[in-house]
C-alpha positions, 0 to 999 in steps of 0.5 A: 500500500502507498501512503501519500507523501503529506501524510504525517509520519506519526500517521503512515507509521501507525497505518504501516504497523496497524496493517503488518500486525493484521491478522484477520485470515478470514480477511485474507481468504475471502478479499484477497483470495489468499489464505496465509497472505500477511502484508509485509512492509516493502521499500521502492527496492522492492519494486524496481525490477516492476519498474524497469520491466514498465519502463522497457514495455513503454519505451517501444 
């Protein structure tokens, strides 16, 4: 999930720590069809082979 950049860093930290510690597997299964998912805290490091794989199809 991506926070918006004017989001207070007190409140994205809170919003991060309330969805890493979610443990509703009926959540999981039924939403996100995946029983066992968890959301994970992930850094732009993360998505840059996402990014340059984007990057490549949009340059033709």
């Amino acid at each position: 999930m991506v926070v918006a950049e004017q989001v207070k860093e007190n409140d994205r930290k809170t919003l991060q720590d309330f969805l890493i510690n979610y443990q509703n597997e009926k959540y999981f299964t039924d939403v996100i069809k995946l029983p066992g998912a968890r959301f994970v805290k992930a850094s732009m490091d993360d998505y840059q082979p996402i990014i340059d794989l984007s990057k490549l199809i949009n340059e033709r």
